[in-house]
Each structure stands twice: as structure tokens, then as C-alpha cells.
LODRENLO-785474 format. One record per residue (C-alpha): residue number from 1; x, y, z; residue in one letter. Coordinates in Angstrom, 1 decimal. Layout:
<atoms>
> resi xx yy zz resn
> NUM X Y Z a $
...
</atoms>
This chain:
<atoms>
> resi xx yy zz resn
> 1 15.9 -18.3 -22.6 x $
> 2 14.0 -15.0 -23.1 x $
> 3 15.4 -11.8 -22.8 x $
> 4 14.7 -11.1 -19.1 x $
> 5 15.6 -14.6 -17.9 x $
> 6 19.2 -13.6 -20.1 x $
> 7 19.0 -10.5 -18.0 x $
> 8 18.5 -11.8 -14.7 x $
> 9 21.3 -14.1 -14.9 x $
> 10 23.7 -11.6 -16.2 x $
> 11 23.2 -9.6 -13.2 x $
> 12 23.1 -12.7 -11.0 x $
> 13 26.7 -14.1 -12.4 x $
> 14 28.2 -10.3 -12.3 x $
> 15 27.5 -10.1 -8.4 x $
> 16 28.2 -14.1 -7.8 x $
> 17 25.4 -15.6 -7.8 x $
> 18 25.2 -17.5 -10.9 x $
> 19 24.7 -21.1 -11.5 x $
> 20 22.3 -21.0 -8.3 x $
> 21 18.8 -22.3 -8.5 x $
> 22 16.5 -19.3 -8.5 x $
> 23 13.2 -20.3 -7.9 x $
> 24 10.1 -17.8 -7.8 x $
> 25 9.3 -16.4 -4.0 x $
> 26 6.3 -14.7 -4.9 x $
> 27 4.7 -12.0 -7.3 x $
> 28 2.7 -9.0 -6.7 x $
> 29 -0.1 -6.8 -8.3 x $
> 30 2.8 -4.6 -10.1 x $
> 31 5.0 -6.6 -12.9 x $
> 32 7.8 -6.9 -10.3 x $
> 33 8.8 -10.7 -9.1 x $
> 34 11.0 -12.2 -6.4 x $
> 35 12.9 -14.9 -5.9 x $
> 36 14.9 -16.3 -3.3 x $
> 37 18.6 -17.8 -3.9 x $
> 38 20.4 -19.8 -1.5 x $
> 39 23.6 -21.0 -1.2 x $
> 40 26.3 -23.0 1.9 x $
> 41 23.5 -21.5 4.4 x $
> 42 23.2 -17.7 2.5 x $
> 43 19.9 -16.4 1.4 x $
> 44 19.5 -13.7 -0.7 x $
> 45 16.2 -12.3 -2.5 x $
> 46 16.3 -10.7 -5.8 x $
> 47 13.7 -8.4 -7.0 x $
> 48 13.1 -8.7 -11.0 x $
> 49 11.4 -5.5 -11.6 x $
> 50 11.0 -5.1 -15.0 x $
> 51 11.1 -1.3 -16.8 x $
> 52 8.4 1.2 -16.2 x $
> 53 8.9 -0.2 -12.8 x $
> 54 11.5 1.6 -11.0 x $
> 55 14.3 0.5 -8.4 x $
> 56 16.2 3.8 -7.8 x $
> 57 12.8 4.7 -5.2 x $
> 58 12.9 1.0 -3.4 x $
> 59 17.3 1.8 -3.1 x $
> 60 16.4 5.5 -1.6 x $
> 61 13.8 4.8 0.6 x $
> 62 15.4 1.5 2.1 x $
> 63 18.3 3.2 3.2 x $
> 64 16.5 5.7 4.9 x $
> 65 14.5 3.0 6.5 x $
> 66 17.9 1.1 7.6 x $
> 67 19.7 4.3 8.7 x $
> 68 17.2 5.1 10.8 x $
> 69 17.0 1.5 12.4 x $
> 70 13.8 0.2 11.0 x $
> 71 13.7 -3.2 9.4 x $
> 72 13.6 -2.9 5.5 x $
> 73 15.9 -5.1 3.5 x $
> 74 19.6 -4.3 2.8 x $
> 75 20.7 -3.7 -0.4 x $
> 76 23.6 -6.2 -1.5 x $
> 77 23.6 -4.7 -5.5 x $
> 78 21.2 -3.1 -8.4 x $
> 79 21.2 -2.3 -11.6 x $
> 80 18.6 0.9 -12.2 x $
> 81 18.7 0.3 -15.7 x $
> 82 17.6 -3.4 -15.7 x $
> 83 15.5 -3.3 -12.9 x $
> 84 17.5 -5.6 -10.7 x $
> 85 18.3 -5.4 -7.0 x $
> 86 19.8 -8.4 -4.8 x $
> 87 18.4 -8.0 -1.0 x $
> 88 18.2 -9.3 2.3 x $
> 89 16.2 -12.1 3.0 x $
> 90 13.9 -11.3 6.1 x $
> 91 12.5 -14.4 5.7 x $
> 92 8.5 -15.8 5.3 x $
> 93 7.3 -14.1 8.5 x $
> 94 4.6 -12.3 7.2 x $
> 95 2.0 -11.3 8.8 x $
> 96 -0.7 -12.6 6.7 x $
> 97 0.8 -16.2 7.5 x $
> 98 1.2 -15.7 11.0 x $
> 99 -1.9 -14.6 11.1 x $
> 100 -3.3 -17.6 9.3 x $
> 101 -0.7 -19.8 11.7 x $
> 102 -3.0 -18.6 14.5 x $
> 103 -0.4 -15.7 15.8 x $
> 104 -1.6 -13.4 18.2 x $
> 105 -3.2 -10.5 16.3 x $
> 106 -3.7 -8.1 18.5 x $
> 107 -0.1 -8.4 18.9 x $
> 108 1.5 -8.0 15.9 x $
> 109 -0.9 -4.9 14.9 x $
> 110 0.5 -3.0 18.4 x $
> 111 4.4 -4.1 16.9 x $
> 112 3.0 -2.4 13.2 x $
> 113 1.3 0.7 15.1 x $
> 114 4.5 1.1 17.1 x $
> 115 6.6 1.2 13.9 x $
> 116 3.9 4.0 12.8 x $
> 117 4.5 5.9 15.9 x $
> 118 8.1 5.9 16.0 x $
> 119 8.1 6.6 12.2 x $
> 120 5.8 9.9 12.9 x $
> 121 6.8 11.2 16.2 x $
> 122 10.5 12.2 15.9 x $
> 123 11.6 14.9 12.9 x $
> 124 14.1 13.2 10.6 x $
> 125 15.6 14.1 8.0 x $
> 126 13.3 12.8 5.1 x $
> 127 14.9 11.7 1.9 x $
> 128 15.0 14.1 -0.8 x $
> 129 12.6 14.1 -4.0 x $
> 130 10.0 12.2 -3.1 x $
> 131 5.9 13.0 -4.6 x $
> 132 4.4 15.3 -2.6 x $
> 133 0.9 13.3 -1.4 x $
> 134 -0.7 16.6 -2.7 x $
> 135 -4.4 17.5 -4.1 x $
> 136 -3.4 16.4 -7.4 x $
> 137 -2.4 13.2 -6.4 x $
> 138 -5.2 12.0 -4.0 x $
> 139 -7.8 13.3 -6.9 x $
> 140 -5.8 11.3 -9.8 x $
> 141 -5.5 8.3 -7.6 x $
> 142 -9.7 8.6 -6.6 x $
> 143 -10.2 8.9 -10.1 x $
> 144 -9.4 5.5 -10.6 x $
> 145 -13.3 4.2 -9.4 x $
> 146 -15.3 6.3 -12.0 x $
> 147 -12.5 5.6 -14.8 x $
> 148 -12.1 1.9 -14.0 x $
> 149 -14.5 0.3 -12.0 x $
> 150 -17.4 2.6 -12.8 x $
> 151 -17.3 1.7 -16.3 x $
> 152 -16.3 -2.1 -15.9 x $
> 153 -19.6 -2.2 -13.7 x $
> 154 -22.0 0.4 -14.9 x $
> 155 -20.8 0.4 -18.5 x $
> 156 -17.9 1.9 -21.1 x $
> 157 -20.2 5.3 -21.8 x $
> 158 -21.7 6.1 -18.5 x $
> 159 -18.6 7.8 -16.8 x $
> 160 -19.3 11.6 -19.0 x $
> 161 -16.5 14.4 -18.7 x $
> 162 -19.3 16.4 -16.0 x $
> 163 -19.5 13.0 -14.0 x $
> 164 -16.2 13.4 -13.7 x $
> 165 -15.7 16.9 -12.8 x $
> 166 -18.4 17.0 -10.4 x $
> 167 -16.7 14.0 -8.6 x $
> 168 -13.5 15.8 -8.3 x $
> 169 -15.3 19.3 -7.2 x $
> 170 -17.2 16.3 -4.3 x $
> 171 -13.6 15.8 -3.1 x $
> 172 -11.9 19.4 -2.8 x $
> 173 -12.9 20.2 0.6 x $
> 174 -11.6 16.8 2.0 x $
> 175 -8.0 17.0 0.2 x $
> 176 -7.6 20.6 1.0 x $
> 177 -8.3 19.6 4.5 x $
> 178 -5.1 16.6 4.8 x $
> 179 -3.0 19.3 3.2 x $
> 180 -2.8 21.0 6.6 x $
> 181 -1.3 18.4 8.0 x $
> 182 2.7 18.0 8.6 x $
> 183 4.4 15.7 6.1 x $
> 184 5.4 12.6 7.2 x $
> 185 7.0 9.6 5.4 x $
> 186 3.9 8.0 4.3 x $
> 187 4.7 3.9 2.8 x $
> 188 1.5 3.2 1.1 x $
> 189 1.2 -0.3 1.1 x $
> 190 1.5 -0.7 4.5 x $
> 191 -0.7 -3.5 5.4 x $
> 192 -0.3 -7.4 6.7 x $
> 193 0.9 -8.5 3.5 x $
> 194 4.0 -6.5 3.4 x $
> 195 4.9 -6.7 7.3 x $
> 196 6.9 -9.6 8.7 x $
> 197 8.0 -10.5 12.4 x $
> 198 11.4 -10.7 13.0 x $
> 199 11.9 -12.7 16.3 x $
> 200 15.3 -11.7 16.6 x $
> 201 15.3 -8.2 16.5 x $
> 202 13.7 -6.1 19.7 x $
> 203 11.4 -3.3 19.6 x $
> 204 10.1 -1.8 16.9 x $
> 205 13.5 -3.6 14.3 x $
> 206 11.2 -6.3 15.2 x $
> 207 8.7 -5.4 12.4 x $
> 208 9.9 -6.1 8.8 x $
> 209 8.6 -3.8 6.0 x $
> 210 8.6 -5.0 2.4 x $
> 211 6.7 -2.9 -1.0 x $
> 212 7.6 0.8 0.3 x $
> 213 8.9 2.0 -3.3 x $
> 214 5.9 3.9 -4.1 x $
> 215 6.4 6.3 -0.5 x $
> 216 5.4 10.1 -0.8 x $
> 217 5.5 12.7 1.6 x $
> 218 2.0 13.2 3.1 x $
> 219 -0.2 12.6 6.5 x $
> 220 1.0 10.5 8.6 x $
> 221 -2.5 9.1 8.7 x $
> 222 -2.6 7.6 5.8 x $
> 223 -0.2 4.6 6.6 x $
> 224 -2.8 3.9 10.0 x $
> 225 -5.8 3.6 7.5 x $
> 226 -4.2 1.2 5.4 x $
> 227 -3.4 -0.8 8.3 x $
> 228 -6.3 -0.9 9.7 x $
> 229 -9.2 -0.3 6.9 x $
> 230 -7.2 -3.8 5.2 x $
> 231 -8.6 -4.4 1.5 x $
> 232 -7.4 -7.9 1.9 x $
> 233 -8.9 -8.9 5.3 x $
> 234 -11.6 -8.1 7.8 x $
> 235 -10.2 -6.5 11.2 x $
> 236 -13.0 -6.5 14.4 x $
> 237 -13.9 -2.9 14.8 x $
> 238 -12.9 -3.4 18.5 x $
> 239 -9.2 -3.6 17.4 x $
> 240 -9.3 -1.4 14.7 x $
> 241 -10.5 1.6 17.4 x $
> 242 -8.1 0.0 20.1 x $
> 243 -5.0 0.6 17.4 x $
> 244 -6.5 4.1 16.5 x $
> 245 -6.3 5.5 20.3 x $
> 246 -3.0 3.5 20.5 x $
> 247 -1.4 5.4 18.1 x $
> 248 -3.1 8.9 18.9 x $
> 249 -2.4 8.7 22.8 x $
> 250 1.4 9.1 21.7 x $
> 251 0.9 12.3 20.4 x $
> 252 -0.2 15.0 22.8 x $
> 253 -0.6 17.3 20.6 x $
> 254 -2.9 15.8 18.1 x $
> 255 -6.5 16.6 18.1 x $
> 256 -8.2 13.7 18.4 x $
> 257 -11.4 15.4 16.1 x $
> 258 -9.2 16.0 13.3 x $
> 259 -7.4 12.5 13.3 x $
> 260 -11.0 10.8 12.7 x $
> 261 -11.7 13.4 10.0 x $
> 262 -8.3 12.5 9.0 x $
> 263 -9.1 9.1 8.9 x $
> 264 -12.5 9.4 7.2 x $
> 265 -10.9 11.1 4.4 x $
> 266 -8.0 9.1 3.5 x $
> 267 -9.5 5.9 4.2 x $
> 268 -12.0 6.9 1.4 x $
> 269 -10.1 8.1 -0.8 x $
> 270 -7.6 5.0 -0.5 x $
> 271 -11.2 2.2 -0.7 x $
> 272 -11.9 4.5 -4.3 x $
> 273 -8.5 4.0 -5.1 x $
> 274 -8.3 0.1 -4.6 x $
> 275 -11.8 -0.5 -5.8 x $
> 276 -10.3 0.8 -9.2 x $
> 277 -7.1 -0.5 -9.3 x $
> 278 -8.7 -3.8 -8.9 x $
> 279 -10.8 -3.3 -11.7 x $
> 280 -8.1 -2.3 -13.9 x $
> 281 -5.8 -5.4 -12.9 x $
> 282 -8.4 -7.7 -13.9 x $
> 283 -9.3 -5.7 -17.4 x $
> 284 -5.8 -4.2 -18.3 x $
> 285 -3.4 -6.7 -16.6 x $
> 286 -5.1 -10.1 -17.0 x $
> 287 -4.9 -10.3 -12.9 x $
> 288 -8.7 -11.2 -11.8 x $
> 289 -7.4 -12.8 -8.6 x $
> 290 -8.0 -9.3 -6.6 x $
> 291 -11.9 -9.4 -7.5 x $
> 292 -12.9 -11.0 -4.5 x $
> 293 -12.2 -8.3 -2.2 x $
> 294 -13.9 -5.4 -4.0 x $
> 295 -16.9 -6.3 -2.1 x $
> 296 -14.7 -5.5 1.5 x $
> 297 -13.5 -2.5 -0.2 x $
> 298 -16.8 -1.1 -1.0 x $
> 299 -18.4 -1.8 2.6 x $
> 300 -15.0 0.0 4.1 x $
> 301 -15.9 3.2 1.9 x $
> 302 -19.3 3.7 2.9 x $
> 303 -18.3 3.4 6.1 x $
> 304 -15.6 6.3 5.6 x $
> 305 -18.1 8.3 3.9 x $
> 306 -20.3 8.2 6.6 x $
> 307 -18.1 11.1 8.2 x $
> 308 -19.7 14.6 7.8 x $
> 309 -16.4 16.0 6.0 x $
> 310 -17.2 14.1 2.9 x $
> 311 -21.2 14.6 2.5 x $
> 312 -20.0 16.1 -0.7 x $
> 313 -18.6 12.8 -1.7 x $
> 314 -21.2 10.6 0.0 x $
> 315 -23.7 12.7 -2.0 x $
> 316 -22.2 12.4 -5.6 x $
> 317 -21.6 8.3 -5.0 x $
> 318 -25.3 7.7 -4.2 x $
> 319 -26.5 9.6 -7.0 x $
> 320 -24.6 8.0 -9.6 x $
> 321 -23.5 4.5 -8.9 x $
> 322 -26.4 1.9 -7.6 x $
> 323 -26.7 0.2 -4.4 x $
> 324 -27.1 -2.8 -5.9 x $
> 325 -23.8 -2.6 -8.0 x $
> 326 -21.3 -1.4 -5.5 x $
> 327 -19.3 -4.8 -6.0 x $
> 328 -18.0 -7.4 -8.5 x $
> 329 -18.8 -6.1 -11.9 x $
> 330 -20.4 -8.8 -14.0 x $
> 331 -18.7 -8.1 -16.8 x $
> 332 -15.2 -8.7 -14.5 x $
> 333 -17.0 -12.2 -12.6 x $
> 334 -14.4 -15.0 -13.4 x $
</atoms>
């Protein structure tokens, strides 16, 4: 037994669970791992998220989800130090298999844009310390396409230090711009894969919501692009506009102008962000299963840089990276 498994099942006999088969429920693109316990008609899943990963954030923002009657898991015990947290198990709902089960989809996004609304519309009392979604952190995350996939595809040396600065100066009006808006809980990865349906539950406690641990405090916005602008599926553009006026109609206050430039913007800035974090999972992590969708990725930001508000960007991108290479870098091709 290695020294995790030893881990694990210390932590799993000090809260009463040992001697239980603990088979693996699924892994994700970080280092954490679940797995899914069960016992005389009890089903619990336990997150293995080995150090740098961090469970204090999942804890904090699960209870505020739960508190304020939204679906995340319960937290039955943790251990911070170890990286261990036993959890409710909402079950193998999600939406990606419903969705491939032939669920209703225009359904299930109105449940996930409700969640949205509800989440957005009412002032709550957010949870304390979270990352400010701030300039700093949308440049350092869009960094992540010239310092990974740019030199996966285009070569170790092309990426120079003015490349770089001239990208970031491309960006400055845009983030400036989402700073004005009020700050919301934003989840991150909200997207099929992390929602389930929960039959049971009514309203918007129908929606379950997994992979929150990484939530800041930005636009609002943010959590409808990844929804809708999916790097792991293609959405009709019908639906993805019919979700958009959904969610905006509930605000009577919100300028329909600036949600689109909004949208633009963080929608880009999220496609340069995957693009390079898929990249670096095959090159740093060994995980070359995300390579397929780069190409989606790509054609979802140059749709978002079509928007006037990033010409800057739209600009720097065609001048330095190739039509013709705005996808799977050879050197990454399985």
C-alpha cells in the first residue's frame, strides 16, 4: 500500500468507514479523485485531493452553497491537512449523461440558468476571502495560450518577452471593462460536466453542482459563458441566445449592450484560458485526453473576438499565431 492509499484509509477507519470497498467514481483534470463507498443502503463519496490541492475552499464554499439552499454536497468530515473530505452522494445524474441518455436539453440548461439567476439576483452575504476575479487574474489566466499552447504549437522560442507584453497591453481595455461590474459568486467550472439533476428536489435544489472549489468573486457573467460557450460540447446557437435573453430578462436593470460585451470578453478570455490549460495537461501532466476539444475551443474564441471590444486582442492573435495552426499542436497529436 502506498502512502496515500495508507492515508485514505486512515481517514476512512477514523470516521467509520473502513473495511468498505472503495472503488474509483471518477477523476478530473486536477490531481483530485473520487470514489464512492457504500454500505446497508448508505452512499458516501470521498474526495482524495492530494496536497497543493486544497479542501478548506470546496468546505467554505459548500456551505454557503447549502445555507443558502442550493444543491452542493454536504460535508460528513475532512481532514485540510491530508486532503480528504467524505461527502454526499448526489448521485450519477449528470448532465453530460443525461444528455447522452437523450434528456431534454433545452430543459436542463433553463434548470442551470435558473440556478444562475437565483445565484445573481438576490444580495447575500458572500463568504469571506475568496480571489478577487481582478485584472491580475484574468491576464495571468489568458497568459496560459501564448505560454502553453503557443509554444507546444508554434515552437519553445517563438513566445518573446514583447510577444508577451503586447498581448497583455491587447487585453487591458476588456478586463478594465468587467471590473465595473458588481461581484457576484462566480463557480468557474460551471458547465454539464459538473451539474447533475436531482429529481427529488423542486426548483432550482433541483440542480446539483459539483467542482466549485476554485470560486472567486467576479461578474456574474462569467458562470453563463461557461455554460453556454461549453469546451467539451457543441450547443445550437439557437439555445445558447434563448439561455442568454433567459437569464438577462430577470434583470431589469441590466443593459442588455454591456452583457454581450460582457459576454464577448469573458468568453475569450476563458477559450485562451482552456486552450492553454489543455496544452499544459497533455505536456506537464501526461493527460492528452483533453486534446480533442482544442479545436471547439479555438472556433468559440474567434467567435468572441469578433466583438468590437476586443479588436485589440483580435488584432494581436491574427498577427502572431497562423490560421492554419489554431488547433491540435503536432507536437501534442497522440
Amino acid at each position: 500500500m502506498n502512502d496515500r492509499a495508507s492515508l485514505r484509509e486512515r481517514f476512512l477507519k477514523k470516521h467509520g468507514w473502513d473495511g468498505v470497498d472503495c472503488p474509483l467514481l471518477a477523476g478530473d483534470a486536477s490531481f483530485r479523485k473520487y470514489y464512492r463507498l457504500q454500505r446497508d443502503g448508505e452512499s458516501v463519496v470521498l474526495m482524495d485531493a492530494p496536497p497543493p490541492e486544497k479542501v478548506k475552499p470546496f468546505v467554505k464554499i459548500a456551505k454557503f452553497l447549502t445555507d443558502h439552499g442550493y444543491s452542493a454536497p454536504k460535508i460528513y468530515a475532512q481532514d485540510a491537512e491530508d486532503g480528504f473530505i467524505l461527502l454526499e452522494d448526489l448521485g450519477d445524474n449528470t448532465y453530460t449523461r443525461m444528455l447522452q441518455a437523450g434528456a431534454n436539453e433545452r430543459e436542463l440548461y433553463k434548470l442551470a440558468i435558473d440556478v444562475l439567476v437565483d445565484l445573481h439576483e438576490d444580495v447575500k452575504d458572500l463568504p469571506s476571502g475568496l480571489p478577487d476575479y481582478d485584472e491580475k487574474l484574468l491576464a495571468d489566466e489568458a497568459l496560459l495560450l501564448p505560454d502553453w499552447w503557443m509554444k507546444a504549437a508554434l515552437g519553445d522560442d517563438y513566445v518573446t518577452d514583447d510577444m508577451r507584453t503586447s498581448y497583455l497591453e491587447a487585453w487591458d481595455k476588456a478586463f478594465k471593462y468587467v471590473q465595473r461590474h458588481p461581484k457576484k459568486l462566480v463557480l468557474r467550472d460551471y458547465h454539464v460536466d459538473n451539474l447533475l439533476l436531482l429529481n427529488e428536489r423542486a426548483n432550482y435544489a433541483a440542480c446539483g453542482l459539483l467542482d466549485f472549489q476554485d470560486a472567486v468573486l467576479g461578474s456574474g457573467v462569467y458562470d453563463v459563458v461557461s455554460l453556454l460557450e461549453d469546451a467539451r460540447r457543441d450547443i445550437d446557437i439557437r439555445l445558447i441566445e434563448e439561455m442568454k435573453m433567459r437569464y438577462t430578462s430577470s434583470f431589469s436593470d441590466l443593459d442588455i449592450d454591456d452583457f454581450e460585451a460582457a459576454f464577448a470578453i469573458l468568453g475569450a478570455q476563458r477559450h485562451a484560458k482552456v486552450i492553454g490549460i489543455f496544452a499544459r495537461l497533455c505536456m506537464r501532466d501526461d493527460k492528452p485526453i483533453y486534446l480533442h476539444h482544442i479545436p471547439r475551443v479555438w472556433r468559440l474564441f474567434e467567435r468572441s473576438l469578433k466583438h468590437p471590444i476586443l479588436k485589440d486582442v483580435k488584432v494581436w492573435v491574427d498577427t502572431h499565431i497562423p490560421k492554419d495552426s489554431r488547433g491540435i499542436p503536432a507536437c501534442l497529436k497522440p
